[in-house]
C-alpha positions as CSV (number, residue, x, y, z in Angstrom):
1,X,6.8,20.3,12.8
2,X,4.5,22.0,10.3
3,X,5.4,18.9,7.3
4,X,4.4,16.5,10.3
5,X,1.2,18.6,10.9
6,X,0.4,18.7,7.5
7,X,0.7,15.5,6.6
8,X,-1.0,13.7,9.3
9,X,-4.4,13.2,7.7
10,X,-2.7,11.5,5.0
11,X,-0.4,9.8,7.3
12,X,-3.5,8.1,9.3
13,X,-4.6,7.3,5.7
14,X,-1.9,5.6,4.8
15,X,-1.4,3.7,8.0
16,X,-5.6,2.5,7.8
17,X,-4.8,1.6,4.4
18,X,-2.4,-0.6,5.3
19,X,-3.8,-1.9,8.4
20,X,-6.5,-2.7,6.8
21,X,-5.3,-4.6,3.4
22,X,-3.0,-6.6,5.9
23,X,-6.3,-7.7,7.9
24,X,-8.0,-9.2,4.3
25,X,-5.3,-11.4,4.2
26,X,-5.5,-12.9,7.7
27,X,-8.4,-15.9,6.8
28,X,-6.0,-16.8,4.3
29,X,-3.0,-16.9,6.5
30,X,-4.2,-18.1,9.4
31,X,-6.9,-21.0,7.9
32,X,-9.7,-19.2,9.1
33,X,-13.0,-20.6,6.6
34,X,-13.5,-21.6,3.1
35,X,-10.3,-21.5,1.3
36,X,-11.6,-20.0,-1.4
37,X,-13.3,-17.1,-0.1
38,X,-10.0,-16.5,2.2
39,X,-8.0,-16.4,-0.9
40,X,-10.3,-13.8,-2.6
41,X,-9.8,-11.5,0.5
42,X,-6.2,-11.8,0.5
43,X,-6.0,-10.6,-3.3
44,X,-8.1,-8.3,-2.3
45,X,-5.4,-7.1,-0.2
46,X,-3.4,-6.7,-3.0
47,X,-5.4,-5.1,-5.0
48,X,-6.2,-2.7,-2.2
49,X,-2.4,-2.0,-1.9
50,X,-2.3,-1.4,-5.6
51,X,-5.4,1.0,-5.9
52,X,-3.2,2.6,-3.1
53,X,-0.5,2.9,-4.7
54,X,-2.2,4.7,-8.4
55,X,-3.6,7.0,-5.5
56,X,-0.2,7.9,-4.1
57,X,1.2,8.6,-7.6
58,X,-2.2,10.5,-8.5
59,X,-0.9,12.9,-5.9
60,X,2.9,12.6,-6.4
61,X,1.7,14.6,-10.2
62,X,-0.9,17.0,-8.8
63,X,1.2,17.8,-5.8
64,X,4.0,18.7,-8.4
65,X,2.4,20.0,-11.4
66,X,-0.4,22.1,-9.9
67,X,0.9,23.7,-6.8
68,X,3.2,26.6,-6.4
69,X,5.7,24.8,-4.0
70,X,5.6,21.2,-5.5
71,X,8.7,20.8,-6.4
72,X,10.2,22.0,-2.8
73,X,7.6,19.4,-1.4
74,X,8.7,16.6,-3.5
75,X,12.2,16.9,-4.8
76,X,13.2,14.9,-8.0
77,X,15.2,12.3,-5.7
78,X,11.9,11.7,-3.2
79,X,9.5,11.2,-6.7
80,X,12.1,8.8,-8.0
81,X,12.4,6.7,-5.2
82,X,8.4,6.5,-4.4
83,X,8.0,5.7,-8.2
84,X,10.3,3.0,-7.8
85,X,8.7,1.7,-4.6
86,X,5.2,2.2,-6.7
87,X,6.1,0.4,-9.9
88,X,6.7,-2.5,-8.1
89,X,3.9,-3.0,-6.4
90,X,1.9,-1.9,-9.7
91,X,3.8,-4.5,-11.9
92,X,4.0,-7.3,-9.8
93,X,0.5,-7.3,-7.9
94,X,-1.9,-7.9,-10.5
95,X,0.2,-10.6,-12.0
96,X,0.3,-12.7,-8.6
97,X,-3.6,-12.3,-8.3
98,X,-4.0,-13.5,-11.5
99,X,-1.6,-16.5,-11.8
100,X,-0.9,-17.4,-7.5
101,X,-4.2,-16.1,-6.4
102,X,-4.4,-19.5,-3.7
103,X,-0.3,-19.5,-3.1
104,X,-0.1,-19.5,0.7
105,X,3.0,-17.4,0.2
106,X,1.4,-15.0,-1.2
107,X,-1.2,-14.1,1.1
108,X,1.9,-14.1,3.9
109,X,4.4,-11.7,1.9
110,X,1.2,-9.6,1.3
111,X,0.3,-10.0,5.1
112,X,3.7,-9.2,6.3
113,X,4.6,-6.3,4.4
114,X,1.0,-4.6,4.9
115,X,1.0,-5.1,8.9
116,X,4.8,-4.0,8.9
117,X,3.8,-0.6,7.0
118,X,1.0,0.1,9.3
119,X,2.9,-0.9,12.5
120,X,6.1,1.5,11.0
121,X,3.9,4.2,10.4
122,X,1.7,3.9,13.2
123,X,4.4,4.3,15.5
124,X,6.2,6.9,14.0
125,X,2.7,8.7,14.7
């Protein structure tokens, strides 16, 4: 209970976050408008996931190198794992903007895994 409580804030962070960058990419998925513009707001979800992500690992280090119970917080085998999940978003993301920035598939991967985060965490809450 007290992780739970302590985390929330972040949590409803997290699940916004997601909720959110999911939402960009809807023009784009569902035709709505200029393509163009519906395109730019879908990479903009990605980049939103990714400025995310650097944000997440920001905290994975000060949560481990500047506080007293870090390491109890955020054993080695929970860092690995979220710098796994992390590095892929990191190197793949900025890649697809640049070259498939108008790939429908794109904006629906981007869209799916965004709105399945937020709905995951969201109901977990």
């Amino acid at each position: 209970i007290e992780i739970m409580v302590r985390d929330w804030p972040k949590m409803q962070g997290i699940y916004l976050q997601h909720f959110v960058g999911g939402a960009l990419c809807l023009p784009a998925v569902l035709g709505w408008g200029d393509e163009g513009r519906a395109a730019s707001l879908a990479c903009l979800g990605v980049l939103s996931e990714m400025a995310w992500e650097l944000s997440d690992m920001a905290d994975i280090f000060i949560t481990r190198s500047m506080t007293s119970d870090g390491k109890e917080r955020l054993p080695n085998k929970m860092v690995a794992i979220w710098m796994i999940h992390h590095s892929m978003t990191l190197s793949l993301g900025l890649p697809l903007v640049l070259k498939y920035r108008t790939l429908p598939e794109l904006h629906w991967m981007t869209f799916n895994l965004q709105w399945a985060a937020a709905i995951a965490i969201g109901m977990n809450e």
